[in-house]
One Martini backbone bead per residue (centre of mass of N, CA, C, O) as a GRO file, in nm:
protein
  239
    1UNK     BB    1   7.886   8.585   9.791
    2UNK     BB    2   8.000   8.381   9.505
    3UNK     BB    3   8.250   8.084   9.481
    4UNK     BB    4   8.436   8.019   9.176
    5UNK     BB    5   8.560   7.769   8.976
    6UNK     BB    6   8.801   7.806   8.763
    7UNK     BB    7   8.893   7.570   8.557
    8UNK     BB    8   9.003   7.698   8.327
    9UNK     BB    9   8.975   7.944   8.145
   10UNK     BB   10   8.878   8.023   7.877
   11UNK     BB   11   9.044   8.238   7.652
   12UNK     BB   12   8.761   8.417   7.641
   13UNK     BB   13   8.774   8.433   7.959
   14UNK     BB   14   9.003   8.629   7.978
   15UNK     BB   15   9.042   8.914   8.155
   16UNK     BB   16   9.332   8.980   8.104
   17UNK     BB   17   9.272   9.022   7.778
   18UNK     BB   18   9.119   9.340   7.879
   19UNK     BB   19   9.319   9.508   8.007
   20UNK     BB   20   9.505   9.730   8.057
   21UNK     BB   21   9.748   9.600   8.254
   22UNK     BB   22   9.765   9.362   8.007
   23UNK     BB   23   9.781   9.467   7.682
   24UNK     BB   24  10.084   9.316   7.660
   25UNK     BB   25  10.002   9.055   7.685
   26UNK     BB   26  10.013   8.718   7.599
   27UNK     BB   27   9.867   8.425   7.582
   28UNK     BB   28  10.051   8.306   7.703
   29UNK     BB   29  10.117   8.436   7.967
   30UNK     BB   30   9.862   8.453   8.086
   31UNK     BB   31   9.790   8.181   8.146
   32UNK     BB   32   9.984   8.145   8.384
   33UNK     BB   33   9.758   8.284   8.559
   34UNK     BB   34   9.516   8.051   8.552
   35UNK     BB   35   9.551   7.874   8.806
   36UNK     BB   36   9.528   8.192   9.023
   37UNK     BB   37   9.236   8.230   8.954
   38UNK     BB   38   8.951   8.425   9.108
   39UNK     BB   39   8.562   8.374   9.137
   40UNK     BB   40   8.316   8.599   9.205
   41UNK     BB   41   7.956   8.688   9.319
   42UNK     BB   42   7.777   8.985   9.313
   43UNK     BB   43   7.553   9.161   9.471
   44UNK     BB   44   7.372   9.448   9.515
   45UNK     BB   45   7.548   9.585   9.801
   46UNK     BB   46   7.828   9.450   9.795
   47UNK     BB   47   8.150   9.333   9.928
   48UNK     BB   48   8.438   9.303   9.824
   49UNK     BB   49   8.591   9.574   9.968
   50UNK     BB   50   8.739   9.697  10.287
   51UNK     BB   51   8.816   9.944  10.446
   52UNK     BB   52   9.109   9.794  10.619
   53UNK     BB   53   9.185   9.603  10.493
   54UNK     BB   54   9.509   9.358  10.464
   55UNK     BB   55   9.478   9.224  10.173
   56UNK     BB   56   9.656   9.087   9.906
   57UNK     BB   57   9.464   9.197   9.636
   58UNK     BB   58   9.369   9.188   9.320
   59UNK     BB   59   9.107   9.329   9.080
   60UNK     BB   60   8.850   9.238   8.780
   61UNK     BB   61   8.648   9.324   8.603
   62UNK     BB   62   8.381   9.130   8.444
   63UNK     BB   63   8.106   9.247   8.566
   64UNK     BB   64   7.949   9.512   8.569
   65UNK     BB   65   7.942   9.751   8.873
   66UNK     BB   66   8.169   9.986   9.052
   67UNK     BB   67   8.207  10.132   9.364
   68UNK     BB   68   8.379  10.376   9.522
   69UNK     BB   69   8.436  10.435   9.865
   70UNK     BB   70   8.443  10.639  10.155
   71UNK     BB   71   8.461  10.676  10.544
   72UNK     BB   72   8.385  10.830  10.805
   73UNK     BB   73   8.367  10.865  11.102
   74UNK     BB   74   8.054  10.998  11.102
   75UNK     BB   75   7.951  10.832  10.825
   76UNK     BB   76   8.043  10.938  10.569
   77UNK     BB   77   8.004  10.942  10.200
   78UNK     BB   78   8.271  10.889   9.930
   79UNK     BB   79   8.253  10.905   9.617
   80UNK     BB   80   8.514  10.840   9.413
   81UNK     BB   81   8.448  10.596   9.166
   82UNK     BB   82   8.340  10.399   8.847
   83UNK     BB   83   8.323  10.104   8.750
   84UNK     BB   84   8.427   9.856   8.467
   85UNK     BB   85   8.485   9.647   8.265
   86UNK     BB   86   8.803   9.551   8.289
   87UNK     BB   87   8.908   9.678   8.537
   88UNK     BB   88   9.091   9.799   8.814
   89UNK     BB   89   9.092   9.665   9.161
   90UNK     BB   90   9.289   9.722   9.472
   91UNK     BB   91   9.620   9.763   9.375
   92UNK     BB   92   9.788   9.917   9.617
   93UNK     BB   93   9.852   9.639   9.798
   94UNK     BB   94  10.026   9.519   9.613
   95UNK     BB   95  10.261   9.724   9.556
   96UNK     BB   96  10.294   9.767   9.872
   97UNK     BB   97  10.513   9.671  10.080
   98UNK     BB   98  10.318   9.710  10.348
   99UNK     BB   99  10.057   9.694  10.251
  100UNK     BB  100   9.809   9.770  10.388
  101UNK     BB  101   9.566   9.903  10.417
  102UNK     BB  102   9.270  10.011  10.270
  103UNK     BB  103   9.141  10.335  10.151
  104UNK     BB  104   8.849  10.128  10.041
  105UNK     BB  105   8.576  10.052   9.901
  106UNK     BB  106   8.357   9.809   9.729
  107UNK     BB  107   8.061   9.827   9.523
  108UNK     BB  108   7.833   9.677   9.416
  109UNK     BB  109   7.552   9.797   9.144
  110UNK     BB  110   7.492   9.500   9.052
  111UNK     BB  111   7.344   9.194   8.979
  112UNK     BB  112   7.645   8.972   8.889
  113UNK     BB  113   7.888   9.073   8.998
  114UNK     BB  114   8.208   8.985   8.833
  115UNK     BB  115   8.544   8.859   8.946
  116UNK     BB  116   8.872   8.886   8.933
  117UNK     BB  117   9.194   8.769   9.098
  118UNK     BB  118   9.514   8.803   9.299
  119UNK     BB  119   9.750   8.733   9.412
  120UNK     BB  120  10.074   8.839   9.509
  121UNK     BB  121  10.266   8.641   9.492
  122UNK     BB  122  10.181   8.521   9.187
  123UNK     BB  123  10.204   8.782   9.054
  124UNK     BB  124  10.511   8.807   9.128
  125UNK     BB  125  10.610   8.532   9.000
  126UNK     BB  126  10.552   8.616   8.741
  127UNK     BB  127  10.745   8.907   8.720
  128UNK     BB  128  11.005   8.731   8.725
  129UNK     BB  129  10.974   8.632   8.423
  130UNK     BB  130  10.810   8.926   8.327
  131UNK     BB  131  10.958   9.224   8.372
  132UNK     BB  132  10.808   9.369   8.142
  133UNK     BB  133  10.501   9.412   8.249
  134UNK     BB  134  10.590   9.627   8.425
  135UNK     BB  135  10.637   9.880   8.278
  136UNK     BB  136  10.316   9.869   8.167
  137UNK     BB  137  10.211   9.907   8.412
  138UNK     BB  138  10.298  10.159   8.525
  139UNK     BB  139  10.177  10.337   8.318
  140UNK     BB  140   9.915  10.278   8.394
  141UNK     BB  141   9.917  10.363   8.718
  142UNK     BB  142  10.023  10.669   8.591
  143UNK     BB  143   9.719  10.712   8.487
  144UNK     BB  144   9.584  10.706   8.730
  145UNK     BB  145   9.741  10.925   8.890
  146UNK     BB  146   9.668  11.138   8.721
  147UNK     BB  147   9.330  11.134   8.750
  148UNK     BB  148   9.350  11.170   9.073
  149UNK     BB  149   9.470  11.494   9.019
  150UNK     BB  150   9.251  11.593   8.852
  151UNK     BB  151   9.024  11.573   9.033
  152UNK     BB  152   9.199  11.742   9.287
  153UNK     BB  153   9.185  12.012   9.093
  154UNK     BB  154   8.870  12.048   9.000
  155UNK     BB  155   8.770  12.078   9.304
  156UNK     BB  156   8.977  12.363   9.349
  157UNK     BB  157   8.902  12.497   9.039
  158UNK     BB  158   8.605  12.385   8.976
  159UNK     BB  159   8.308  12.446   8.955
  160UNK     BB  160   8.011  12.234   8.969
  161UNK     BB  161   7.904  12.237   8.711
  162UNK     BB  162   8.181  12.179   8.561
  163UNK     BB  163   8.203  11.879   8.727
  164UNK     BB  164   7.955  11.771   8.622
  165UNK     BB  165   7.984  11.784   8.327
  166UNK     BB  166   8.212  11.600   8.307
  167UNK     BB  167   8.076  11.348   8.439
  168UNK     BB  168   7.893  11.347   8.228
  169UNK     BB  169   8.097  11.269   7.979
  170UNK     BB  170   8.206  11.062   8.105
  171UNK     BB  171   7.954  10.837   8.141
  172UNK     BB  172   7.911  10.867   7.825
  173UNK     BB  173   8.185  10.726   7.721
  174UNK     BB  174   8.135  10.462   7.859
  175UNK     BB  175   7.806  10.462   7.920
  176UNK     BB  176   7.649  10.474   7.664
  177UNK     BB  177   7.360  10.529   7.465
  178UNK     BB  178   7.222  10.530   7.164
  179UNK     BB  179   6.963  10.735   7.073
  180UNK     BB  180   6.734  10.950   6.957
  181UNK     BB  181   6.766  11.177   7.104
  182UNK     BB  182   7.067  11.066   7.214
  183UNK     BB  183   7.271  11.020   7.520
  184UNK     BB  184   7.237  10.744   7.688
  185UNK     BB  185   7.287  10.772   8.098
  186UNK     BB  186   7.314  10.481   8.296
  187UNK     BB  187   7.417  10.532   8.652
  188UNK     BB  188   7.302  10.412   8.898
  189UNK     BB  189   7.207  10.690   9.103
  190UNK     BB  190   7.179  10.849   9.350
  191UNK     BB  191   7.136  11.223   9.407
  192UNK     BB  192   7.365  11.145   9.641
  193UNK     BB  193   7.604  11.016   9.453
  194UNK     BB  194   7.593  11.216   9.242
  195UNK     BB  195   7.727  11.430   9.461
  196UNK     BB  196   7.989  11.279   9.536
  197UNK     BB  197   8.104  11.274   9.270
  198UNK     BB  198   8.133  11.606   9.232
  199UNK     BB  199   8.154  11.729   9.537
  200UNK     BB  200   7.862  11.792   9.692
  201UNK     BB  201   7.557  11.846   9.715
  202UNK     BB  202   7.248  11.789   9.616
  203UNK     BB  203   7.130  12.025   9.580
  204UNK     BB  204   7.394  12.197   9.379
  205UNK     BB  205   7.341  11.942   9.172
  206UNK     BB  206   7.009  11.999   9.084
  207UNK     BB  207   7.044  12.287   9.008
  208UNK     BB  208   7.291  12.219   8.769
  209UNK     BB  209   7.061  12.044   8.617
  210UNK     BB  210   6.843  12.203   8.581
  211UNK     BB  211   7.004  12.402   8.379
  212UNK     BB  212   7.063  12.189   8.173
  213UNK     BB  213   6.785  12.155   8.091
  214UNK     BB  214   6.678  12.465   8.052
  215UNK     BB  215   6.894  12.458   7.791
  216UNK     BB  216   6.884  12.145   7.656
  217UNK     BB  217   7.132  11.931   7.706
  218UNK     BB  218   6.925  11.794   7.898
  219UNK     BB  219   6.782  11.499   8.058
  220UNK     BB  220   6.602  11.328   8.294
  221UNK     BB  221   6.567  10.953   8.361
  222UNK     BB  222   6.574  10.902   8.653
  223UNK     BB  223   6.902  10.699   8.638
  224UNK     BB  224   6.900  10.891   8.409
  225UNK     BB  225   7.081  11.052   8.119
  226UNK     BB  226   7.046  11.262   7.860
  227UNK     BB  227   7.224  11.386   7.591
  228UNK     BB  228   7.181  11.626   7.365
  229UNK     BB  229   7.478  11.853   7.409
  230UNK     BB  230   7.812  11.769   7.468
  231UNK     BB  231   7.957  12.044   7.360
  232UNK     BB  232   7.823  12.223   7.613
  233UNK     BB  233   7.947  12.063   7.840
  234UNK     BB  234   8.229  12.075   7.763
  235UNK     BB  235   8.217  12.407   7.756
  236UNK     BB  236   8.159  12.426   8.063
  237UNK     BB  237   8.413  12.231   8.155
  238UNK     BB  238   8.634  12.505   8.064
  239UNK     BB  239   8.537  12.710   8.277
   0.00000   0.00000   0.00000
């Protein structure tokens, strides 16, 4: 990790004004929290924040890609899930009043992953200004709260196929390249995080993913994947 100077983020430099959680803050308002902004950039499997720290700081991604983890005793590892620029990470102890510990690790995913925080005090002596833009947080963070419900979900009431299916719409969505061929998803996984992500074995995750190749749906290339027909993929995830 190296820690770089915010020195007054130029406005186009704002993270805050990319992101959910501040999308209805105004650039003046915004403005008020760049003094309190702290910058540092991270190589390819850095640990921004580590499961059981009890730092109460906010977290957004300006570059990169991160995926959150979890260890278990005997050092099983569960990928949570992949962030992208503009994303929060580590919200939970900021918000809980207790704060922490973290409930999970972050992993920078590629070299140049640059982040920028938030201390806690900063944040809330900012929300007794702006009381309004708690409201919009809620908001955001109950959306957030769905998904992680619904994943919860899908674990328990849908197959692997199905929820690889849904996985691999959800990646080619956010991260997707329009290619000749269809819509090229560099996930930059190996075959045992990308099975992490499922929810299943790497043999069972393998299996289904032969199956979509067989029938045409998507190909394989390294940690892409290429997909020819996304209509049949989301098709298999509503089975």
């Amino acid at each position: 990790m190296s820690l770089e100077t915010p020195n007054a983020f130029a406005d186009e430099e704002n993270i805050l004004l990319h992101t959910a959680l501040f999308k209805q803050v105004s650039p003046a308002e915004a403005e008020e929290l760049l003094p309190h902004l702290k910058r540092a950039a991270f190589d390819k499997g850095d640990y921004i924040f580590s499961e059981g720290d009890t730092d109460q700081r906010m977290y957004l991604l300006e570059q990169g890609r991160v995926k959150l983890i979890r260890t278990s005793s005997d050092d099983r590892v569960q990928l949570l899930s992949i962030h992208a620029p503009g994303e929060v990470l580590g919200e939970i102890p900021v918000f809980d009043p207790h704060g922490g510990p973290r409930t999970a690790s972050a992993v920078a995913m590629s070299h140049g992953t640059r982040v920028v925080w938030l201390e806690h005090d900063a944040l809330f002596a900012w929300l007794d200004e702006h009381p309004r833009v708690a409201i919009d947080m809620l908001q955001v963070m109950a959306n957030r709260q769905r998904g992680n419900n619904e994943r919860i979900s899908d674990l328990v009431f849908m197959d692997v196929p199905a929820r690889l299916a849904k996985i691999l719409i959800n990646l080619g969505s956010r991260f997707g390249e329009p290619v000749e061929q269809g819509l090229k998803v560099p996930h930059d996984l190996t075959q045992e995080e990308l099975a992490q992500l499922v929810g299943s074995s790497r043999e069972t995750v393998n299996k289904a993913l032969m199956d979509f190749s067989n029938r045409g749906w998507i190909a394989r290339d390294g940690r892409s994947i290429i997909i020819f027909q996304p209509g049949m993929l989301i098709r298999r995830s509503r089975r």
